[in-house]
Structures are given as C-alpha cells and as structure tokens.
Steps between C-alpha positions, in 0.01 A plus 500: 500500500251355755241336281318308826131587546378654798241748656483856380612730775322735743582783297220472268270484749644811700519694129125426463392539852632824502242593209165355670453234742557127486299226668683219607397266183610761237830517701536134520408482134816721458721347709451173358589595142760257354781682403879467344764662646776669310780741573636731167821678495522847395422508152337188452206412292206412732234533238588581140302646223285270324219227543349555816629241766364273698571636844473860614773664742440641811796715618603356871835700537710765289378639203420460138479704231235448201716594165322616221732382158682750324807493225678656822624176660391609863165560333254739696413416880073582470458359890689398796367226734570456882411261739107383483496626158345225251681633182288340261152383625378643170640202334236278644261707219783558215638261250809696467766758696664785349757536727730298754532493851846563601712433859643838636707334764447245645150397523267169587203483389214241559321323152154400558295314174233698368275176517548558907424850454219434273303285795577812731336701277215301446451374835561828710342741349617822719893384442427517125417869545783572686742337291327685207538830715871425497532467137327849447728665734775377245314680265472826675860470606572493148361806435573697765874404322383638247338839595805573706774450217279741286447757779752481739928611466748272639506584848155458533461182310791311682284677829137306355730222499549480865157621571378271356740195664525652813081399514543163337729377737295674789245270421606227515720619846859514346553878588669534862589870603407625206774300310458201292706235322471440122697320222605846308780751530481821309695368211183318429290832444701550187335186367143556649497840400733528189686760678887554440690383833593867524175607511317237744808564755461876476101445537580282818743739672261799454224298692752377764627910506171604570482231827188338350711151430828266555543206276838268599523201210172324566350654782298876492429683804142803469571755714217710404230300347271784450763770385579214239149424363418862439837463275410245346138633469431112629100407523502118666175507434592269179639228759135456646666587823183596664402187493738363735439320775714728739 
C-alpha cells in the first residue's frame, strides 16, 4: 500500500463546489490537505468497527460499502460509498464506530487526519457547513433505505437503487450516455437487499423487459430515466439535488 503523504485531490473540491460555491482560499485550503494514499482489494478492511481512528477516508475511486455487524458473516451493507464520498466524517465527533468500512472492488481511497480537518473546520467556516451538509445527506440516504425496503417490492427497490446511483454519480460527472460504471454486478443485490439470487435476477430482467434498463457486470445503462423513477416512486429531493451547481 502507498503510505507516502501527498495533497488531497481535486475531487473534493469538485464534490463540494457542486453544492455552493468556492473562493479560491477555501479551495486551496482543500487542495492542500495532507493526505495518505491507499489502494484496498475487494473485500478488504479499510476501516473496521471500533475506536474511532485517527484519519477519515475519502473515497477517490471504486466503491465501499459501510457493513453493519451481524452473526451473518457478510453482516448487513447499511451504505455504499462512491467517489467524493467521506465515509466517516462523523468520526471526527464520535468516540466509537458501529460498523466497518469495507472494499467492494477495488478501491483507493485518500486518509486525511482529523487534526487537519479540525483546522478546516475551524478556520473556514463555510467548508465546515458543507462538509456537515454531506454527513446529513448520509443520514437521509439512510432512510430513504429504509422507507423503500418497508414500502417498496423487489423490482422497485432494486429500481430506487439505481435512481438513486444513477444521480450520485451524475454529480459528480461519472454518467456518460446515460450509462455509468460501478463496482457491483447483480449478484451483489442479493447481499444489499437480502434477496435470493433467483429473485434479484428475475427483478433485473423484468426492468431490462420493460426497456427501462441494461446492466452488463459492472456497468448499467437508463434508458428511460423518468419511466424508471415513477417505478421506483424515486423523490431526489433527499440528495439535495436542487442545490446543485448545474
């Protein structure tokens, strides 16, 4: 693993930017954050459960998936994380973790120590509200999870899932002709969801019968964005989206 320290990339500044504008000293404030690189296999550990560490983790490319402990060995994915995503600013403010942040392929991430953060934060006042704003947006994330497992069937679930991506990765200008790249293939739904294999495929294939999707290993193609999100009954509202800088 590279453990050399460097600058944080541009991507946190293009993440936030997108939210509200930056002056040039907030962005140079950014973009001179000391960081530690590190690339994770799939499957590895990048934070695990436990003491709060040192360092939080900003997501620079692939994915990772926050795991919630169960007696289930896989435990319970409760988040996944893409590029710009901090996945756990909150530990600057808690003691402790209840989950761990897990690799779902490969993915490199960027460590920056919370005492960096902390002079960010107390020097730039405008950043700290944004990076708070990102943390609540975790939140609502979270429950919007939640209110669709409770309300929604299969097919519309694993179609709030894509919603819901497809807008993520718009943001922060990953989606090309409608189609984007990610680190999951539909075998994965089983595990996000707790669906049977059976039942995710059949869920998958209905959407891609109906024209409204195509998903090939890691990459899913919208063809109908808006036939898709009345599915899904999909509200972005939840992903402050009309904030954007567009």
């Amino acid at each position: 693993m590279d453990r050399s320290a460097t600058r944080t990339s541009q991507l946190l500044s293009l993440v936030l930017g997108r939210r509200a504008s930056l002056d040039a000293e907030e962005e140079a404030a950014l973009a001179n954050l000391p960081v530690r690189s590190e690339t994770f296999s799939h499957g590895q550990t990048i934070i695990p459960q436990g003491p709060s560490p040192d360092e939080s983790c900003l997501v620079v490319s692939g994915m990772a998936l926050r795991v919630q402990p169960t007696e289930a060995e896989t435990g319970i994915v409760s988040a996944v994380q893409i590029p710009g995503d901090f996945v756990d600013l909150h530990a600057l403010v808690l003691e402790y973790l209840d989950h761990s942040v897990v690799a779902q392929g490969t993915c490199k991430v960027q460590l920056v120590r919370k005492e960096a953060l902390r002079e960010v934060t107390r020097d730039y006042p405008h950043l700290t509200r944004l990076l708070w704003m990102t943390t609540l947006i975790d939140a609502k994330i979270h429950r919007a999870w939640l209110a669709a497992s409770a309300t929604l069937r299969a097919k519309e679930r694993i179609a709030h899932f894509l919603c819901e991506l497809y807008v993520r990765y718009e943001i922060i200008g990953f989606v090309e002709d409608g189609a984007f790249d990610m680190a999951l293939e539909q075998k994965d739904l089983e595990r996000i969801f707790g669906l049977s294999r059976a039942h995710a495929n059949r869920a998958v294939q209905e959407l891609r019968a109906q024209g409204l999707i195509d998903w090939h290993r890691h990459r899913v193609a919208i063809h109908d964005f808006d036939r898709l999100k009345t599915l899904a009954r999909f509200d972005p509202s939840y992903l402050e989206v009309d904030r954007l800088d567009r």
